[in-house]
GUTIDREN-678104 format. One record per residue (C-alpha): x negated, y, z; residue number from 1. Coordinates in nm, 4 decimals. Example, Ala and Ser with C-alpha at 12.3 -4.5 7.8 and 13.67 -1.06 7.14 Angstrom:
<kekes>
+----------+----------+----------+-----+
!       xx !       yy !       zz ! num !
+----------+----------+----------+-----+
!  -1.2300 !  -0.4500 !   0.7800 !   1 !
!  -1.3670 !  -0.1060 !   0.7140 !   2 !
+----------+----------+----------+-----+
</kekes>
This chain:
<kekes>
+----------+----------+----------+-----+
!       xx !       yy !       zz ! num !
+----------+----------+----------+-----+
!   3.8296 !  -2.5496 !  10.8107 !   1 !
!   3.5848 !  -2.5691 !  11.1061 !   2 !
!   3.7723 !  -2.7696 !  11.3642 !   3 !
!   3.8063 !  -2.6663 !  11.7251 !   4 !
!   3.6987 !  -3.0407 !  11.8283 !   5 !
!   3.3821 !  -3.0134 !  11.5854 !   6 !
!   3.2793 !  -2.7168 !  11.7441 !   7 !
!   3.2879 !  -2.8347 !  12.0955 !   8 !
!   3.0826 !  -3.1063 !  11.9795 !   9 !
!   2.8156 !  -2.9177 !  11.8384 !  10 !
!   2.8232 !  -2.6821 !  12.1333 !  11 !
!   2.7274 !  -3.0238 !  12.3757 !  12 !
!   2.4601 !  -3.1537 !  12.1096 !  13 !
!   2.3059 !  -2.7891 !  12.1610 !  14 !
!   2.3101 !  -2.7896 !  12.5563 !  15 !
!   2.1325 !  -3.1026 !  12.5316 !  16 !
!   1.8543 !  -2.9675 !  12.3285 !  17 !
!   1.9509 !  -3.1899 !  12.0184 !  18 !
!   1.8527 !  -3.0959 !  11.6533 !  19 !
!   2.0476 !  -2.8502 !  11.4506 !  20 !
!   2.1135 !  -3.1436 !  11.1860 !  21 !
!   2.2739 !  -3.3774 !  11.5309 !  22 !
!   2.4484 !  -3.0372 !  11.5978 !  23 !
!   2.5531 !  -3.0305 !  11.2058 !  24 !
!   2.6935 !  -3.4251 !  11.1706 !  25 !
!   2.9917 !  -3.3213 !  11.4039 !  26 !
!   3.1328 !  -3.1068 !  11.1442 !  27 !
!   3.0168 !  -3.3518 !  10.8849 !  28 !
!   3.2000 !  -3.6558 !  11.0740 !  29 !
!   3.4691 !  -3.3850 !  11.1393 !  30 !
!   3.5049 !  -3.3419 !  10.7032 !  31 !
!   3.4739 !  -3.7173 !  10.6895 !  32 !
!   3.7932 !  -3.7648 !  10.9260 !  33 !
!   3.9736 !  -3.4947 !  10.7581 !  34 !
!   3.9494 !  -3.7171 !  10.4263 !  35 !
!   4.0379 !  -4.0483 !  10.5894 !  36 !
!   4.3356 !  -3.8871 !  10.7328 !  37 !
!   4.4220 !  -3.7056 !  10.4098 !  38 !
!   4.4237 !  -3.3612 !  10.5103 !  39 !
!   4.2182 !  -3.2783 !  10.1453 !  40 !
!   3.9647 !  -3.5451 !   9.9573 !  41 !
!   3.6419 !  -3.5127 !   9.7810 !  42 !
!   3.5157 !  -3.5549 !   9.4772 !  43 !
!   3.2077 !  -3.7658 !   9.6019 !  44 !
!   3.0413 !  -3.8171 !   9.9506 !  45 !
!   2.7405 !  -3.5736 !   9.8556 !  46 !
!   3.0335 !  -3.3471 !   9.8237 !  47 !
!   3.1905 !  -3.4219 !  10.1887 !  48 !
!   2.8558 !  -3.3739 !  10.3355 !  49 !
!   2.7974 !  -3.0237 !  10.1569 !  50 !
!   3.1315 !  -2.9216 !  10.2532 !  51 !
!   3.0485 !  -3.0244 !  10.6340 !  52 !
!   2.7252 !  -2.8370 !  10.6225 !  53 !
!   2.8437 !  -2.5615 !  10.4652 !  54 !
!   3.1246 !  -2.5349 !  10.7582 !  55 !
!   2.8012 !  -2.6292 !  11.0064 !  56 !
!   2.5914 !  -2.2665 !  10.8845 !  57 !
!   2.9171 !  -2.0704 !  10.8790 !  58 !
!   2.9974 !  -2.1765 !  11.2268 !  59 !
!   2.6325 !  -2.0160 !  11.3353 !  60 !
!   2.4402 !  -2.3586 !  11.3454 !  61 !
!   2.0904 !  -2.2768 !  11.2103 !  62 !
!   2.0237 !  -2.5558 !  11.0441 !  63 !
!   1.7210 !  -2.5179 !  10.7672 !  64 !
!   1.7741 !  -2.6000 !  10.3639 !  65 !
!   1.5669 !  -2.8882 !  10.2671 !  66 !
!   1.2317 !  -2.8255 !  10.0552 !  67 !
!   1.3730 !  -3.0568 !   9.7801 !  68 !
!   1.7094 !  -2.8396 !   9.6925 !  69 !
!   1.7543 !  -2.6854 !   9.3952 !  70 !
!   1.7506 !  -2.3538 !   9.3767 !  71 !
!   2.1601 !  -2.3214 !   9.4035 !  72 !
!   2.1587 !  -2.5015 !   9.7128 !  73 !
!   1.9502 !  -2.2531 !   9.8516 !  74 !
!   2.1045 !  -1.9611 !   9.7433 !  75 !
!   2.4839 !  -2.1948 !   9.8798 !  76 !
!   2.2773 !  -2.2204 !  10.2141 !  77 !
!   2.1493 !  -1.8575 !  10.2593 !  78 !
!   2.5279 !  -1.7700 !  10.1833 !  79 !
!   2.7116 !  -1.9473 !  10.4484 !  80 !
!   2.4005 !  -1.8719 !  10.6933 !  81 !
!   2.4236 !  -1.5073 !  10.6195 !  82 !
!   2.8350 !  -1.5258 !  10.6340 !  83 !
!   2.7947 !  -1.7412 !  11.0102 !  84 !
!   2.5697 !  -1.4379 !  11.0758 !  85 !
!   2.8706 !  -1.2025 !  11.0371 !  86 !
!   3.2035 !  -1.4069 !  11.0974 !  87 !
!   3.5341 !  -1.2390 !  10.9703 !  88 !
!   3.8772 !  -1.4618 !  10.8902 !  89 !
!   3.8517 !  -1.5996 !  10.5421 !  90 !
!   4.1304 !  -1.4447 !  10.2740 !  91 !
!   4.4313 !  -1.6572 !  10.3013 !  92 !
!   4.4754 !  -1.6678 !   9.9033 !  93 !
!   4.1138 !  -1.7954 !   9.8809 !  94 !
!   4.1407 !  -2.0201 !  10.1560 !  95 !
!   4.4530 !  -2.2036 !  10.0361 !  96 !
!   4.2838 !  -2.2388 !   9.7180 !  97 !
!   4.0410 !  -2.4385 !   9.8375 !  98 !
!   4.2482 !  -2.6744 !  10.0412 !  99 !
!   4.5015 !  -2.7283 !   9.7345 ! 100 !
!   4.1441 !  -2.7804 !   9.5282 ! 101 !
!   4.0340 !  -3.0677 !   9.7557 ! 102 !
!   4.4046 !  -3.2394 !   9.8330 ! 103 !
!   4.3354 !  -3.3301 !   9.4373 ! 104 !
!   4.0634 !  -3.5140 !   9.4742 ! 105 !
!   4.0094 !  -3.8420 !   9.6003 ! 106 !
!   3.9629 !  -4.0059 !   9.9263 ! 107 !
!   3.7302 !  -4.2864 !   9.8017 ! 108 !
!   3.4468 !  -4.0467 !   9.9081 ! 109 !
!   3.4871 !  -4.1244 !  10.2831 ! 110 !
!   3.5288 !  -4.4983 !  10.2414 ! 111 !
!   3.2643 !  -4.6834 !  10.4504 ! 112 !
!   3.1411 !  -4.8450 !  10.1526 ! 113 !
!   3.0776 !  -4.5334 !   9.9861 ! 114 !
!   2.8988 !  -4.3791 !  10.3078 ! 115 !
!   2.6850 !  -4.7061 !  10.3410 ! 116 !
!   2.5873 !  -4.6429 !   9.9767 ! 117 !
!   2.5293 !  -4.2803 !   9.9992 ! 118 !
!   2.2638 !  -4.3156 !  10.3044 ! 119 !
!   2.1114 !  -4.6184 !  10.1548 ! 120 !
!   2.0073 !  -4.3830 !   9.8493 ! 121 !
!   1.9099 !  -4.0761 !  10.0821 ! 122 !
!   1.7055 !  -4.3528 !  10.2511 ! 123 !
!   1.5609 !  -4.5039 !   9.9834 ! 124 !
!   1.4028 !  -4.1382 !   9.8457 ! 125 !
!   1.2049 !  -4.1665 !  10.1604 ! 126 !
!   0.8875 !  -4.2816 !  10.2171 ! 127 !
!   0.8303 !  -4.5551 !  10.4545 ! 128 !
!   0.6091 !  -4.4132 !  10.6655 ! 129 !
!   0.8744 !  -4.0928 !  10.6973 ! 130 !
!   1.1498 !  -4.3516 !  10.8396 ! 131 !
!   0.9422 !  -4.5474 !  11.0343 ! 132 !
!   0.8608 !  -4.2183 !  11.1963 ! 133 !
!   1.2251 !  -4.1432 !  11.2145 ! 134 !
!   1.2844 !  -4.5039 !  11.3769 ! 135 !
!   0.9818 !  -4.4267 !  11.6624 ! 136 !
!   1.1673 !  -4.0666 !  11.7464 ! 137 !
!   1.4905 !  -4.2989 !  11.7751 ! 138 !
!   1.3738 !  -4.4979 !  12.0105 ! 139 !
!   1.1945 !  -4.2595 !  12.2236 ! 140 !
!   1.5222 !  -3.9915 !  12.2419 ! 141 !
!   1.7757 !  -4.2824 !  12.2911 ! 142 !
!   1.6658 !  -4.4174 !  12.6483 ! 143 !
!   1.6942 !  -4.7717 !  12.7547 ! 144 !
!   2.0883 !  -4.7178 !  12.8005 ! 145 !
!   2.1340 !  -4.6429 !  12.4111 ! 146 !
!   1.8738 !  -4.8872 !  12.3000 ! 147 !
!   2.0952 !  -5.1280 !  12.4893 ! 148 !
!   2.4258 !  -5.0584 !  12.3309 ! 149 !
!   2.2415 !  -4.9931 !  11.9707 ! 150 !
!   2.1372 !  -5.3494 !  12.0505 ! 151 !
!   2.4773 !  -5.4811 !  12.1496 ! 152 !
!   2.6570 !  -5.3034 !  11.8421 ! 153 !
!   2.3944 !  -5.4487 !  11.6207 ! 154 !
!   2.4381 !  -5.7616 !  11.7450 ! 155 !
!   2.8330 !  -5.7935 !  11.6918 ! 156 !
!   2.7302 !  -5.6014 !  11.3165 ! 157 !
!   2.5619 !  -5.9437 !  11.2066 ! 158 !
!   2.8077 !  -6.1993 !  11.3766 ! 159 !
!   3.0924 !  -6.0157 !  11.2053 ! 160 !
!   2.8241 !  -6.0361 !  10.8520 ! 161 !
!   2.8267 !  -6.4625 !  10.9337 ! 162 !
+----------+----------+----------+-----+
</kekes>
């Protein structure tokens, strides 16, 4: 499933000495697109993000499990790593399993709502000092050009909320 475009993406972030999870949203916003289109659904957004990791360690991005996963998403994470280690052409049977799985479920997962939703929860688990943190490294990364246009799209986000 690891699109050509998603790749490419990735393969920029990494030139440009961004994080392996920066590297890792391209095949996440890649799974996302997929949905909206209706290429396959999900079952949930937690799901559409797994399956974009998942694609993200197969594809040789070396992107760390977090401390707080359960002990099957570790073992799910040291399986694709190990497999993006190694890469061979998946079994055809297996693979069209899959996608005639996920063309059952819903698209629902990949609604804006439900994305705003999902990262307001993954958020809210935080601690405020950790995203205040995150906020500062924001800012410094993002250069006055960014902050500019972050400022601009913000500012057309609340006229649009009036």
């Amino acid at each position: 499933m690891a699109i050509e475009k998603a790749r490419a993406a990735a393969k920029k972030d990494k030139r440009e000495g961004k994080s392996a999870s920066t590297q890792a949203g391209e095949y996440v916003h890649e799974v996302i697109e997929n949905i909206r289109k209706g290429k396959h659904g999900a079952r949930s957004t937690k799901q559409a993000i797994a399956i974009g990791l998942s694609e993200a360690r197969r594809d040789g991005i070396k992107l760390p499990v977090s401390k707080t996963a359960s002990k099957t998403v570790k073992k799910k994470a040291a399986q694709d790593t190990k497999a993006g280690k190694h890469p061979h052409k998946p079994s055809a049977t297996r693979s069209k399993a899959i996608t005639k799985a996920l063309k059952k479920e819903g698209h629902i997962a990949a609604s804006i709502k439900a994305l705003s939703a999902q990262t307001k929860k993954a958020s809210a688990k935080r601690t405020a000092a950790s995203r205040s943190a995150a906020a500062k490294k924001a800012v410094k990364t993002k250069g006055a050009a960014g902050r500019s246009a972050a400022a601009k799209k913000a500012a057309r986000t609340r006229k649009k909320a009036d």
